[in-house]
N, C-alpha and C positions, 0 to 999 in steps of 0.2 A: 872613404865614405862608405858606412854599409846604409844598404837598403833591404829594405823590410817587405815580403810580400807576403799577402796571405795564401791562404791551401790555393785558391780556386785560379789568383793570376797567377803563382808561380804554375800550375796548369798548364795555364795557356802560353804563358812565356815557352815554357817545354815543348807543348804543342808547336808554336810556332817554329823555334829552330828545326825540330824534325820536318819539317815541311819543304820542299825546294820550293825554289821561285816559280818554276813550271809549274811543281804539283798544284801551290797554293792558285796559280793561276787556272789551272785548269777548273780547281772547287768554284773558284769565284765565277767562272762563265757558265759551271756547269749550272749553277743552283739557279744563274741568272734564264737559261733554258729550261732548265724543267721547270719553269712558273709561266711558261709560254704553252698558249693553248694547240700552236702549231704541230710539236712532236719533233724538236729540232733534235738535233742528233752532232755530238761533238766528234770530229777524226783527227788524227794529228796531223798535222804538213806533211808539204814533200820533205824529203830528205833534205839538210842539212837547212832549211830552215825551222828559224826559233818561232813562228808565230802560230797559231793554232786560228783554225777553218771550222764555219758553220757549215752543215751540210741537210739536206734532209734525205730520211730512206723510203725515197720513192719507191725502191723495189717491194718493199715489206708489207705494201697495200696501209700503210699507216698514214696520217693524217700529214698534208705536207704544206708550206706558204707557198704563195705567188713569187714572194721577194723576199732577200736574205733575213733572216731572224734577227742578226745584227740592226738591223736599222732602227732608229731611235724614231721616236713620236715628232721630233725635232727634226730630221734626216725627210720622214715621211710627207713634211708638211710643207718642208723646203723643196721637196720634189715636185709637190702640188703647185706649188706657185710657179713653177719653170714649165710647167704645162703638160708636163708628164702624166700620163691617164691607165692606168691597169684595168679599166673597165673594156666590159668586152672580153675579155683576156681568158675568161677563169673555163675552165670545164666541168669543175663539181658542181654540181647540183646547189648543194647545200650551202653553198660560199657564193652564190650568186646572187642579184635580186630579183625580184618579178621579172623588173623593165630590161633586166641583160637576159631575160631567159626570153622574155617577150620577143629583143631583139635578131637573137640569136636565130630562132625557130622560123623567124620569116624571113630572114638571111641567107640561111638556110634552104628555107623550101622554094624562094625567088631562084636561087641559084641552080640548084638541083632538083626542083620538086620532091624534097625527102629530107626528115628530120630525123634524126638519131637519138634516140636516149639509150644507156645500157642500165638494167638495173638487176646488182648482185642477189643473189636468194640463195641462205642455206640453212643452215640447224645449228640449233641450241642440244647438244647431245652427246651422250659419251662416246668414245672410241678406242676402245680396249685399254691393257695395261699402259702404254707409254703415250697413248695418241689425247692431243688435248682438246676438251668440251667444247672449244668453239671453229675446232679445225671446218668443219663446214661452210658456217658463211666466213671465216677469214680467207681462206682458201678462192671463195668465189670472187670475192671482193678483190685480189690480188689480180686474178687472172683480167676480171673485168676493168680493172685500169689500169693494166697496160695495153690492151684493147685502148682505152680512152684514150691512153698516150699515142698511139697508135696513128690512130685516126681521127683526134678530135673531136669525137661526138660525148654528150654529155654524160658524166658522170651522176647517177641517183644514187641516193642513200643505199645502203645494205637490209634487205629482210634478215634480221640474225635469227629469225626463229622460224621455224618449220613443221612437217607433221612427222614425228617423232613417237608419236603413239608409242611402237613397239619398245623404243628403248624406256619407259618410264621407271621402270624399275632399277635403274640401275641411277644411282644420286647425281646429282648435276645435270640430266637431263630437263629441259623446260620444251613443253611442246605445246603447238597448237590445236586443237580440234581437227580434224579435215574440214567441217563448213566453215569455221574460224581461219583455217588456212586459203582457202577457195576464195572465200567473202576479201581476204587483203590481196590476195595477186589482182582479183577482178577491180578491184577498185584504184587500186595501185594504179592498175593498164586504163581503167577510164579516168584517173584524172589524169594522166600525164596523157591521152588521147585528146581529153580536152582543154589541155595547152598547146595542141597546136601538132604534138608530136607524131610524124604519120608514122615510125616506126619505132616497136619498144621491144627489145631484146633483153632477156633472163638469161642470165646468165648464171648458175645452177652448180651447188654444192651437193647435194644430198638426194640419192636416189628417192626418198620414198614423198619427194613434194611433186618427181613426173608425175603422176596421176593426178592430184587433187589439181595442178598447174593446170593439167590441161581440160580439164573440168571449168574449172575457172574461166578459160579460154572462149569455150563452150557457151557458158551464161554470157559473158561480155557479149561476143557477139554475139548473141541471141537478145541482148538489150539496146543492142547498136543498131541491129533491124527494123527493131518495133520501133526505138527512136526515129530513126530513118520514115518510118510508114506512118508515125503521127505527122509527120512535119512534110510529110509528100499530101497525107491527106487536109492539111490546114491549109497548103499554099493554094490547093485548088477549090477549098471553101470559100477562101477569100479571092478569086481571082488571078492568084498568082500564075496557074499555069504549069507550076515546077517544083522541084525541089529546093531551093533556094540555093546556098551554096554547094551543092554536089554527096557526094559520101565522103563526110569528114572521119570514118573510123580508122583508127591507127590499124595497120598489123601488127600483131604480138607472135613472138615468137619464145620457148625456149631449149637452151640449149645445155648439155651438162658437160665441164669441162673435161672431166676425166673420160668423157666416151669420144671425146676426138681421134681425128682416126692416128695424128702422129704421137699424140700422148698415150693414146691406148697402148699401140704398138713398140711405142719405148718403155711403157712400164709389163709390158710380156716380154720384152728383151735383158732387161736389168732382172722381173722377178720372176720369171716362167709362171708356173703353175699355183705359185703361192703369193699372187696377187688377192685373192678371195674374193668377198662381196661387201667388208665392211671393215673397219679400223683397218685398210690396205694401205702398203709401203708406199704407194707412189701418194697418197694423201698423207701419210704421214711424213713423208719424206721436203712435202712442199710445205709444211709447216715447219720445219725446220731449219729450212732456207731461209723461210720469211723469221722468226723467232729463235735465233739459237743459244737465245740467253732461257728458255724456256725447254731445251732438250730434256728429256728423261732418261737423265744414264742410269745403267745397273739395276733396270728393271729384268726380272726374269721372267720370261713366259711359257707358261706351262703347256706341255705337250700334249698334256689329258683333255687340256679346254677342249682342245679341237677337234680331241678321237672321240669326244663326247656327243658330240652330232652328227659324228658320223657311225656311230652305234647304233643311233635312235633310226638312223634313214628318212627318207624322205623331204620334205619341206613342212616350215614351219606352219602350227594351224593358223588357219585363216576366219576371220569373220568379215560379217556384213555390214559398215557403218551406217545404222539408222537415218542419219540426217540427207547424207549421199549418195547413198547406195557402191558408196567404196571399198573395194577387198583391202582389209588391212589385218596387220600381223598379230597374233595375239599374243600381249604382255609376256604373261606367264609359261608361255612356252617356249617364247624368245627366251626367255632368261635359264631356262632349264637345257635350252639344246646350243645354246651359247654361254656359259658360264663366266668365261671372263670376257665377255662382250664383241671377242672377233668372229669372224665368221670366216673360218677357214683362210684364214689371212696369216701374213708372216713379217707384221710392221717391225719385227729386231734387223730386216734386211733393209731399212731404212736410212740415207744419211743427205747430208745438208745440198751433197752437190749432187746427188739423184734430181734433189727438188729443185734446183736451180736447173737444171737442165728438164725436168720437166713441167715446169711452169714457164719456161721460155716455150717448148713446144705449144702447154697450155693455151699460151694469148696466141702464137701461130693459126692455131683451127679455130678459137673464136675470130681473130680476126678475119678470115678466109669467110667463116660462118656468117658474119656481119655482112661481110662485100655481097655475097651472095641472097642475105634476106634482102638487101636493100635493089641487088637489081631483078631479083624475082625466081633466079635459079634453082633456089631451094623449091621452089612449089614444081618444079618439073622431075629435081633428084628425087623427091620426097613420093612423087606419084609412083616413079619405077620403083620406089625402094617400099612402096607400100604392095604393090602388084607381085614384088616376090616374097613377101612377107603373106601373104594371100595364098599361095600357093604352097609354099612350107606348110602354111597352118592347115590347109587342105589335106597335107601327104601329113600329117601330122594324127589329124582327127580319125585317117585311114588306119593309120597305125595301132592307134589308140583301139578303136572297133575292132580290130583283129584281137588286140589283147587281149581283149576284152569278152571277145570270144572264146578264147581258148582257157576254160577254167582248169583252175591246176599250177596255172604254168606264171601265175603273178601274183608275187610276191607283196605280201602285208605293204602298207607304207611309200609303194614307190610307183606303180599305175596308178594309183588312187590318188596320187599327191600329182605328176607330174603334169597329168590334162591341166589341170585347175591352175596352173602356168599359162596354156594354151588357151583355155577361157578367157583370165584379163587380158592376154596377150590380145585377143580376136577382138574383145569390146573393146578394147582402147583403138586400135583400128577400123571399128567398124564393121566389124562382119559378123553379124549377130548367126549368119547361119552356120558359118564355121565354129563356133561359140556352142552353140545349143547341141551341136552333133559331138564336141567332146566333151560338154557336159554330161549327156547320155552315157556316153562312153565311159567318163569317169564313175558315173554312178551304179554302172554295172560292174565295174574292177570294184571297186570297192564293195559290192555285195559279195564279190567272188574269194576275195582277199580274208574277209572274215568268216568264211565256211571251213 
C-alpha cells in the first residue's frame, strides 16, 4: 500500500521520529508550565528514574506556588472538599487577601506585640558592560525573601524603580524623581503602617535611594506626629481624655544588602580593591546565581573606562534637587567620568558561585538586621555608631580647615571635592554644625585651588 503525504505532514511525521519519548515528553510539560503564571521550572529526576519533577526556583527570587504546579483544577477541588485549607499559609504579599493579611498582623502582634513586613526597593538602571538593567531591585528582592523564608514575616511587592537620576544618560535606565521617589517609600511605609504593620523593613539595592529613603522617613514621621496630635487633640475635645488607641506608627527601617558586614567582607576578600562603587562584581556576581541563562560572556572591558576618572580626579559634580533639597550627581559628568558606566569596578572578576555564596551571606545580615530592628537593638548600635561617625566628621572638618589654610599645597579637584562628601555625610546625620564648618572649608580650597 503506498501512502501519500503532503510537504507539511510528511514534516511532522519526520519531526516526530526525531523526537524521543523523553524529549517529546519533556516539550509537552514543558509548554504545559510556561502557560502557568507561577514560574514553574522543569529538572530531571534523580538518577536512574524515568519520571520527570516540577520544581520551583525559590532561590532565584522568582515568582514561586504554594502547591505543586502539577496539580489539576480537578486535584485542587478534590482537596477542597477533604478539608484541606492553604489559607493562612501564604507569605507574599501579593498572593494573599485582605482577610489573611488582616489575620496574620493580629496574630502576629497578639503573640509578639510585632508585625513584620519586608519590602524590596532597588533601580531600574544600567550597570556597566556585562551587568544587567534590573540587577538592583532583582538583587534586593532575592535577598529579601530568603529573609522571608527565613523567618516568615511578610513578603511586599518590589519597588523596581529608584532615583537613578545620574545614570539617565546611559539607555535602559528608568528613573524616579527624588520627590517622586520619597513621595512612594513615604507612602508605601504609611499604608502598610496603616494595616496594622508595627514594623517595615527596606530592604535596599541601590545606593543612591539612601538619601531620598531616608527623607522619606523623615516626612512619614513627621506626618505620624501631627496625626498623632490631631487625634490626642480631638479625644480631649470630646471628653475622651486620651489618645485612643496609643501610637499606632510602624518603625521603618532600611537597610542595603551589599553594606552588611559578612557580605561586605566577603566581597573585599574574593575582589580586594576592585570591588568599586557601581556595576561591582559581588552585584554582579549575585545576578548571575540568580539568572545564569542571562550571563554576558565575551564582553570585554575596557581599561581606559576606568583610567578615565581617574585622570579627571576628584568626585563627580554635584547639584541641588529643587524639590528636596538633595545632593545628587550630575548627568553629564557622570557619563563623561564613567564612560562605560562602572565606577572603578571590575565585574569580569564576577561568576555564579561568588553569588551564591554571597547572597547566602546576603539574607545572613539581613536577617540578623531584621532580629534586631524588631527587638530594638539597632537604635542602641545606631546611636554608638552615630557618636563615632560625629567625631570622624569632627577630625575631618579639622583636617579640611588646615587644608585649607595652607594655600599652595592643594591640589585642583580633590580638597574642593572631597569635604562636599563630608557635608552630605554630616546632614544626613544630623550635625549641621559639622556640615557648615566643612562647608566653609570646602569653599576656601576651592578658592585656593583655582589661584
Amino acid at each position: 500500500m503506498v501512502v501519500t503525504r503532503t510537504p507539511g505532514a510528511a514534516a511532522s511525521h519526520r519531526l516526530a521520529w526525531a523526537l524521543t519519548t523523553t524529549t517529546r515528553l519533556y516539550l509537552v510539560i514543558a509548554v504545559s508550565c510556561l502557560s502557568r503564571p507561577c514560574g514553574a521550572f522543569l529538572v530531571p529526576s534523580p538518577a536512574g528514574s524515568t519520571k520527570l519533577q516540577l520544581t520551583h526556583d525559590t532561590a532565584s527570587g522568582r515568582s514561586r506556588c504554594r502547591r505543586p504546579c502539577s496539580a489539576t483544577r480537578e486535584e485542587a477541588t478534590a482537596a477542597a472538599r477533604q478539608g484541606r485549607s492553604n489559607v493562612g499559609e501564604e507569605t507574599e504579599l501579593r498572593l494573599m487577601t485582605w482577610m489573611e493579611v488582616e489575620a496574620r498582623v493580629k496574630r502576629d502582634t497578639a503573640e509578639t506585640g510585632k508585625a513584620a513586613v519586608i519590602v524590596p526597593v532597588g533601580a531600574t538602571e544600567q550597570h556597566g558592560p556585562n551587568g544587567l538593567i534590573g540587577t538592583d531591585h532583582m538583587t534586593a528582592e532575592a535577598v529579601a525573601r530568603g529573609v522571608c523564608e527565613v523567618t516568615g514575616a511578610i513578603l511586599a511587592p518590589t519597588i523596581n524603580y529608584g532615583m537613578s537620576h545620574h545614570h539617565e544618560s546611559f539607555p535602559g535606565t528608568v528613573t524616579l524623581r527624588p520627590a517622586t521617589f520619597v513621595a512612594v517609600v513615604r507612602d508605601v511605609a504609611a499604608s502598610l503602617s496603616g494595616a496594622g504593620f508595627t514594623h517595615v523593613l527596606f530592604v535596599n539595592g541601590h545606593g543612591g535611594n539612601v538619601g531620598p529613603a531616608f527623607k522619606a522617613f523623615a516626612d512619614f514621621a513627621a506626618e505620624q506626629q501631627q496625626a498623632r496630635e490631631m487625634e490626642e487633640e480631638e479625644a480631649e475635645s470630646s471628653g475622651g481624655g486620651g489618645g485612643g488607641d496609643g501610637d499606632s506608627t510602624a518603625r521603618v527601617k532600611l537597610i542595603s544588602w551589599y553594606a552588611g558586614r559578612e557580605s561586605s567582607t566577603l566581597a573585599k576578600e574574593l575582589y580586594g580593591g576592585e570591588v568599586g562603587q557601581h556595576a561591582t562584581p559581588d552585584e554582579v556576581a549575585v545576578t548571575q546565581h540568580l539568572f545564569p541563562e542571562s550571563v554576558k560572556y565575551g564582553v570585554e572591558l575596557d581599561p581606559a573606562a576606568i583610567q578615565v576618572a581617574k585622570d579627571l580626579g576628584g568626585m563627580t559634580k554635584r547639584i541641588r534637587d529643587a524639590e528636596t533639597g538633595l545632593s545628587v550627581m550630575d548627568v553629564q559628568d557622570f557619563r563623561r567620568r564613567f564612560p562605560d558606566g562602572r565606577m572603578f569596578s571590575n565585574p569580569a572578576l564576577a561568576t555564579p558561585e561568588h553569588g551564591r555564596r554571597l547572597l547566602e551571606a546576603a539574607v545572613r545580615d539581613a536577617t540578623d538586621a531584621l532580629g534586631k530592628f524588631l527587638s530594638g537593638q539597632d537604635v542602641v548600635e545606631e546611636a554608638e555608631a552615630k557618636a563615632k561617625r560625629a567625631a570622624a566628621m569632627a577630625a575631618a572638618a579639622a583636617a579640611a580647615e588646615a587644608a585649607a589654610a595652607t594655600e599652595g599645597k592643594t591640589k585642583a579637584g580633590k580638597t574642593s571635592f572631597t569635604p562636599l562628601m563630608v557635608v552630605d555625610a554630616a546632614v544626613e546625620a544630623g550635625d549641621e554644625d559639622v556640615a557648615a564648618r566643612v562647608a566653609a572649608a570646602a569653599a576656601t580650597a576651592a578658592a585656593h585651588s583655582m589661584q
